[in-house]
N, C-alpha and C positions, 0 to 999 in steps of 0.2 A: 485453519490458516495460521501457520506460523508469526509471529511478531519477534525478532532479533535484536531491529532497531532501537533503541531507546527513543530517540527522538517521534517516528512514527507509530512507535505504542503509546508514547504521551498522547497525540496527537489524537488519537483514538477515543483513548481514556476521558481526555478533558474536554474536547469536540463533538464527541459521537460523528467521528465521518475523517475518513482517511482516504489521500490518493497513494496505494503502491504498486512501485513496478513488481513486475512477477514475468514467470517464464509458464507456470499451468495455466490453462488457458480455464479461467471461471465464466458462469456464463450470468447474464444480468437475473436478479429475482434468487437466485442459488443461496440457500441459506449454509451457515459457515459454523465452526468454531474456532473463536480465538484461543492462542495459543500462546504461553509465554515461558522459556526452561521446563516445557514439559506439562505445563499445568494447564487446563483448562481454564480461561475466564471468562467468558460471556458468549456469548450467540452474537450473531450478525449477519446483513444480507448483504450482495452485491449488487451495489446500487447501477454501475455500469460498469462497461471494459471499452477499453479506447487501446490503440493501436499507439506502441513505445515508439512516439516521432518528437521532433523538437516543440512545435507548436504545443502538441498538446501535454509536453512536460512543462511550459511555460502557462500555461491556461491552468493546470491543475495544482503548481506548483504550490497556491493558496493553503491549500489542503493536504500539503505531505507532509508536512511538522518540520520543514528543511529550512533555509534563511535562503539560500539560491538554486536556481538551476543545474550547478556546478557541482553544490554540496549534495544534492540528491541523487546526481548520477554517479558519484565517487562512493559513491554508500552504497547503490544496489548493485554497484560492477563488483564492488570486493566482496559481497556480500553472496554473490550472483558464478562471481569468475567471468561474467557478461554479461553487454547490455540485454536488460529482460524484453521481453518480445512485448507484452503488454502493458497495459497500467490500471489497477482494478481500484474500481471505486468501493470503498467498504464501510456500512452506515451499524453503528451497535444499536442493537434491541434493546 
C-alpha cells in the first residue's frame, strides 16, 4: 500500500493507525506493505473499509493526519484524479 501523502504517512508513522481513501477495494484483516518512493517500510493490517461517503469522512477524519474534511478530500482527488470509492482503515505492526 502505497503512502504519497506526507501528511498521512506521518499520521501512520507517529499513530500507528491511519484512515485512507483508496479506490482497490482492501478487505478487513488483509495484511499490507507500506510503501513510501519505492521502498518498503513496515507491515500493516487493514483494520476496516468503510464506504467513501460524507459521514464517515467526517467520523474518521480524526485519523487521516488532515486538519479538515476539505483538506482531505482535495488531497486524495488530486492524488486520485477522483473521489476514492473507499476509505481503508490501516493499523502498523
Amino acid at each position: 500500500m502505497r503512502f504519497d501523502h506526507d501528511k498521512a504517512f506521518r499520521q501512520l508513522m507517529v499513530d500507528s493507525i491511519v484512515a485512507s481513501m483508496r479506490n482497490f477495494g482492501y478487505r478487513k484483516g488483509q495484511h499490507v506493505w507500506i510503501t513510501r518512493r519505492g521502498k518498503r517500510i513496515c507491515k500493516a493490517i487493514i483494520v476496516d473499509v468503510y464506504e467513501n461517503n460524507e459521514e464517515n469522512r467526517r467520523k474518521l477524519l480524526p485519523i487521516s493526519g488532515f486538519e479538515n474534511v476539505k483538506e482531505w478530500v482535495e488531497a486524495a482527488t488530486k492524488l486520485h484524479r477522483k473521489m476514492p470509492k473507499y476509505i481503508v482503515v490501516v493499523k502498523k505492526k
